[in-house]
N, C-alpha and C positions, 0 to 999 in steps of 0.2 A: 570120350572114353574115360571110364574110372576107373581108378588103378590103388590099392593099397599097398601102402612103403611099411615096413615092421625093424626097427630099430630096437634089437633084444639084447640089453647088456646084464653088468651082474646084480645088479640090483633093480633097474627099471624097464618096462616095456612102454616103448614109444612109439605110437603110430599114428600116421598122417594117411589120408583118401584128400587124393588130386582129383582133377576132369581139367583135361586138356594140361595138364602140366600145373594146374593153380591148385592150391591148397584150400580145402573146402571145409575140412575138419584133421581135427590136431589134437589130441590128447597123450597125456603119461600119467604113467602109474607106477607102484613101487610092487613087484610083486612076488618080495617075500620070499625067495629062492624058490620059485613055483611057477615060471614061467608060462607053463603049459596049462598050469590051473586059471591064470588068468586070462589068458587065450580062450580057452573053454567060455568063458563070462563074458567074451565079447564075441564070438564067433556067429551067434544069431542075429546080432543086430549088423555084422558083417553081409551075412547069408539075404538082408535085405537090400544093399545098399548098390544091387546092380555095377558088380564092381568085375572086371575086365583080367587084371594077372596083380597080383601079388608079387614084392619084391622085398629080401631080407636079407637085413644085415645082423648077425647075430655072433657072439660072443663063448656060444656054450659049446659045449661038448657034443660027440657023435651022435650018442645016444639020446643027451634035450632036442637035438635041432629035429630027429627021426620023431619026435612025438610031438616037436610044434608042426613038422610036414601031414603026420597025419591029420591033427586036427584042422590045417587047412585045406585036406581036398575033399573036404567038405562043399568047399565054396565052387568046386568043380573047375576051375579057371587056371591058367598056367603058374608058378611057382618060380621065384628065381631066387637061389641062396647067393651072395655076394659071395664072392671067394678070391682072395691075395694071388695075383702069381707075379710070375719074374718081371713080364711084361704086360701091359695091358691097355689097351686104347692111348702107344704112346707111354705111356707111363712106365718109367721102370722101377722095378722092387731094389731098394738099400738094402736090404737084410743078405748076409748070405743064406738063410733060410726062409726063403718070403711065407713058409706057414708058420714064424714063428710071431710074426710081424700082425699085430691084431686088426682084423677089420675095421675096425669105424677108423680107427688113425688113416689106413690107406685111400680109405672110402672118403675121408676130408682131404686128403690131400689130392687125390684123383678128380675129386670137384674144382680147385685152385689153379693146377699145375696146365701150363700152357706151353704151345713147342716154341716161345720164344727163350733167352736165355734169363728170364729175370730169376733172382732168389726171392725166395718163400720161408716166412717162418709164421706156420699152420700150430696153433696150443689152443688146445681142449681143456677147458675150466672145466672140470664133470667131479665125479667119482676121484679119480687122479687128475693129477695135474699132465696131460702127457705134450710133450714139442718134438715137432717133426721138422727137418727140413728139406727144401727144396731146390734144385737148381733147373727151373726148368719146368722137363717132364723126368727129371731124373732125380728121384727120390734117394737120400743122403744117410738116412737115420735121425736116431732122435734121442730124446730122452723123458724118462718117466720118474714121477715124485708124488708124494701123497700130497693130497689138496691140502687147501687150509684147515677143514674137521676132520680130518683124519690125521694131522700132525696134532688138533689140539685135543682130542681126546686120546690118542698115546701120552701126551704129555699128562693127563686127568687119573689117567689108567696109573703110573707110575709118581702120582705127588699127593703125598696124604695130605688132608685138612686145607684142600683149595678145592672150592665148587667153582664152575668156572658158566655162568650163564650163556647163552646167544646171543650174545653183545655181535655189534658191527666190525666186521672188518675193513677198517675206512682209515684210520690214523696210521703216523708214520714218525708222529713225536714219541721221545721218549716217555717207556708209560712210566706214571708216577703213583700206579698200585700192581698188585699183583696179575689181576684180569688183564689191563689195558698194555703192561709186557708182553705178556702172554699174544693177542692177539695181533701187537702192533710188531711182534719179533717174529712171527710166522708169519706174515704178510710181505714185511722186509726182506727174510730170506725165500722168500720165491721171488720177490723183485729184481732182486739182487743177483739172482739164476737166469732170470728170461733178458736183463742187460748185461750180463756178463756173456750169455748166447749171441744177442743180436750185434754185440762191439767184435767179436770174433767173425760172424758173418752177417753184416749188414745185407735184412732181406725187407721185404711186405711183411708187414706183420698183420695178419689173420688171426681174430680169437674167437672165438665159438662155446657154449656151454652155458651152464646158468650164470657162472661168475665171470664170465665175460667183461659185465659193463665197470664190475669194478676192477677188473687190471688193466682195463682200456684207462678209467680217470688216473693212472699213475703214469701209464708209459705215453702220456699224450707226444711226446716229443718224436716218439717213434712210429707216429701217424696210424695206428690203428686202427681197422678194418672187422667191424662185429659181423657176423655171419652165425644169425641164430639156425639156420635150418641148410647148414653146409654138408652134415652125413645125408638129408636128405638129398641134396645136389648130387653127392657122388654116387648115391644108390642110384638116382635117375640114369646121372650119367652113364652109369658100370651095365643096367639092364637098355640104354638106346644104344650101346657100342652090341651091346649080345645081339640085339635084334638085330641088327646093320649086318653083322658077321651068318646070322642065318638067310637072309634076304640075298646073301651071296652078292 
């Protein structure tokens, strides 16, 4: 059975088509705060691909998500929007408001968290930087910080007469030009956040996202665990606990 997963944040739409649970195709794209427009662009070659229910984890407002559903009952097949609650397969919401609490953090950590009592520290290298933690199935809260390009172009934004290229974020020596501060002091300081996290609550540490593999070569001592395709897990997981719940 084939099934399409849609992972719709604020800048990228991501989506994987499984058969039998395996990932058979995978792509993202950046789409431009137009979600729907880019939806549109793929929805025929969707409309071929003998695909079974659709599952979404999505980021936007009432009225985006109401126009990416229309463009998918196109595909005539069941539809399942991921949605945060208090409780859920086991899992409980940290937030005192669990809709305030964004999907894909809970949808990753709902993928990790097991009913034994281990800790969990679940950080998304994406867009933000965001750390959730876990005890359990009992989700704790977290914290959110702007990645590494989006602290260096605030910093770009407010420093006249510095161009600041797409040099690597990999060094941890003191830089000895303007660039190599720049990028080796904003690396430092999220380092500096995700060990000052884990020494207050020694958990797993789980990292996910495209910059993953590089906050894994720093924190090797805290045994790090990559999980490229962990929102997918929790989507899977969040839509087999629904079915389970309808099968009675």
């Amino acid at each position: 059975m084939k099934k399409l997963w849609l992972d719709i944040g604020n800048t990228r739409l991501k989506y994987w088509i499984t058969e039998q649970d395996r990932i058979i195709e995978h792509a993202a794209e950046m789409h431009l705060q137009s979600p729907a427009d880019l939806l549109l662009g793929l929805i025929q070659h969707f409309m071929g691909s003998g695909l079974h229910q659709v599952g979404i984890s999505s980021v936007l407002d009432k009225q985006n998500n109401e126009r990416i559903l229309k463009i998918l009952k196109r595909l005539d097949i069941p539809v399942i929007f991921a949605k945060v609650h208090a409780e859920y397969a086991g899992l409980i919401c940290g937030y005192d408001d669990p809709a305030q609490l964004g999907i894909d953090r809970w949808l990753q950590v709902l993928a990790v968290a097991t009913s034994n009592t281990q800790n969990y520290c679940v950080i998304s290298c994406g867009t933000a930087l965001t750390i959730d933690l876990a005890q359990g199935q009992k989700h704790l809260g977290g914290f959110i910080l702007p990645n590494l390009h989006l602290q260096r172009d605030a910093l770009i934004q407010n420093t006249k007469g510095i161009k600041i290229p797409d040099a690597a974020f990999e060094e941890l020596s003191p830089g000895r030009n303007t660039i190599d501060a720049v990028h080796h002091g904003i690396l430092l300081g999220l380092l500096s956040t995700i060990e000052k996290v884990l020494s207050d609550f020694p958990a797993q540490l789980i990292l996910t996202g495209g910059d993953a593999p590089l906050f894994a070569q720093h924190l090797q001592s805290f045994h790090p665990v990559i999980e490229s395709d962990l929102l997918l897990k929790g989507l899977q997981h969040f839509a087999a606990h629904l079915d389970h719940i309808a099968a009675g």
